[in-house]
C-alpha positions as CSV (number, residue, x, y, z in Angstrom):
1,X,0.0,0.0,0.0
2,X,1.4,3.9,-1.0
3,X,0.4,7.5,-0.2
4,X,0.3,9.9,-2.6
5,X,1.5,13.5,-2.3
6,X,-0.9,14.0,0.3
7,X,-0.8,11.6,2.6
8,X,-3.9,9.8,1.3
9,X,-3.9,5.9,0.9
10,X,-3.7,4.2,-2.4
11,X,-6.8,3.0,-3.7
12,X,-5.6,1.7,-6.9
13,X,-5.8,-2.0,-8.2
14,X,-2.8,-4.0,-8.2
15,X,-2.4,-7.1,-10.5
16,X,0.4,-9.8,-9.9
17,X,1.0,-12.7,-11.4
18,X,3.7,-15.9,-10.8
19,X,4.9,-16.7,-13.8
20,X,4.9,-15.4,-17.5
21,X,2.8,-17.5,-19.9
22,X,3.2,-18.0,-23.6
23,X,-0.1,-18.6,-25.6
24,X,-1.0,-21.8,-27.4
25,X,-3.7,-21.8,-29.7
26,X,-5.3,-18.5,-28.8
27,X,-5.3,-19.0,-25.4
28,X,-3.0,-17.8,-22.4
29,X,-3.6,-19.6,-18.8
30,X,-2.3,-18.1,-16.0
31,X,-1.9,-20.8,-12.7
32,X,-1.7,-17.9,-10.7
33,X,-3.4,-14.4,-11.0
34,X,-2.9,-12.4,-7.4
35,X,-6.3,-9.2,-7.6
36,X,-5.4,-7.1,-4.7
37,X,-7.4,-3.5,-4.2
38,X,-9.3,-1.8,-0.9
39,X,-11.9,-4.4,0.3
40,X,-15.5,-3.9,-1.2
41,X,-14.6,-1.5,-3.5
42,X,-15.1,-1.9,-7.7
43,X,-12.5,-1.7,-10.3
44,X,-13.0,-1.6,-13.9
45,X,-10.4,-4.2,-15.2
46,X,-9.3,-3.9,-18.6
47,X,-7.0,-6.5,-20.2
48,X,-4.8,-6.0,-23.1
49,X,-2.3,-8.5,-25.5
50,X,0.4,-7.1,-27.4
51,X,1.5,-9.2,-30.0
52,X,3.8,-8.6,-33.1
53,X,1.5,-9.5,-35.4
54,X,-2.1,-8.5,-34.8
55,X,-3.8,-6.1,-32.5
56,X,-5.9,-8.0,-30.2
57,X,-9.1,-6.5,-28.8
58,X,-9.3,-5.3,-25.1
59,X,-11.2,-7.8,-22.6
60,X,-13.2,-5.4,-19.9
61,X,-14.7,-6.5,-16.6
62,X,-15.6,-5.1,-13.6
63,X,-13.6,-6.4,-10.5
64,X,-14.7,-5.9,-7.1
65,X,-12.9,-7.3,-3.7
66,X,-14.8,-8.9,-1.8
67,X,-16.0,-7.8,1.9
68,X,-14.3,-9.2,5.2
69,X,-16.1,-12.4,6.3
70,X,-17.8,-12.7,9.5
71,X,-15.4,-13.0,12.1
72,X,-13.1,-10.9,10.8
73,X,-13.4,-6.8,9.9
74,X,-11.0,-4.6,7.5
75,X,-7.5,-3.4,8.9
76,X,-6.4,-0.3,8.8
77,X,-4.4,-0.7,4.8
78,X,-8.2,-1.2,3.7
79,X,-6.7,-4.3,1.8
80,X,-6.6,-7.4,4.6
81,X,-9.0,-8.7,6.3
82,X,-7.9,-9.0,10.3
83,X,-9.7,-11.9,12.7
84,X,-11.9,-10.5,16.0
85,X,-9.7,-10.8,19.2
86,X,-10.4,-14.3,19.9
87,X,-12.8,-14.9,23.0
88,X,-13.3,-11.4,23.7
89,X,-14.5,-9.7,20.1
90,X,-17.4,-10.5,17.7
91,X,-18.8,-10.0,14.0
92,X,-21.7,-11.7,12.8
93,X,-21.6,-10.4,9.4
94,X,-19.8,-10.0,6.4
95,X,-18.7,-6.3,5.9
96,X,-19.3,-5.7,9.4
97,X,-17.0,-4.4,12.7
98,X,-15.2,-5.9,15.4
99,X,-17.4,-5.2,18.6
100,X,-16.4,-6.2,22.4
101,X,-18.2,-9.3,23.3
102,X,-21.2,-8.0,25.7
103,X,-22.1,-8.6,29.2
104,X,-24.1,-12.0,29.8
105,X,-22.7,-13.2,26.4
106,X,-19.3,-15.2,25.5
107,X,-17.6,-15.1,22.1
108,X,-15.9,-18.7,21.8
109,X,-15.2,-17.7,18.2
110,X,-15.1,-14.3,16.4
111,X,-18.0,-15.2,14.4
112,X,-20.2,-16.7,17.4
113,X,-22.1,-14.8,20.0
114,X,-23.4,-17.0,22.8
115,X,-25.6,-16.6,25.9
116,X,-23.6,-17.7,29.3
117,X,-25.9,-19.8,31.4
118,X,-29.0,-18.5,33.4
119,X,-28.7,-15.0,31.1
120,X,-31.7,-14.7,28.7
121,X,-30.8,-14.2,24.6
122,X,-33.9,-13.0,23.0
């Protein structure tokens, strides 16, 4: 992750990839394609091929990173997903925040909110 001029982070799309492939008939298959970018936001992808011998038309497609799973909540580069403090933090749902485990409840697992016995869940 980078900050521009101002200080600002990066919210720009970065594309990786392991290994360099050569096409065969037409088509080029990568093992290994790393999509990183800010977590739920959309990017408008556009692929290109240069080739020596023909000009090859651009492939477009909207990319968008998925949210944090329950359990978990974005960290602070907007580009990981960090787990709830085990036993003492919850998230019930995708997208959502870390929040401290209430009173009468127990959080056995970041995405699990249970009652402790003889407290009433309603």
């Amino acid at each position: 992750m980078s900050a521009d001029a101002t200080g600002a982070l990066s919210t720009s799309l970065v594309l990786s990839q392991s290994s360099t492939q050569s096409p065969s008939a037409g088509i080029a298959a990568f093992q290994s394609l790393l999509v990183q970018g800010v977590v739920g936001l959309t990017y408008s992808l556009n692929v290109t091929c240069a080739s020596s011998s023909a000009a090859l038309p651009a492939i477009m497609a909207n990319v968008t990173i998925a949210p944090c799973p329950p359990g978990t909540q974005v960290a602070a580069d907007l580009r990981q997903c960090m787990p709830c403090k085990l036993g003492s933090e919850f998230n019930l749902k995708a997208g959502g925040v870390c929040k401290p485990c209430p009173m009468g409840a127990f959080c056995p697992e970041p995405d699990k909110l249970l009652s402790q016995p003889h407290w009433w869940c309603a």
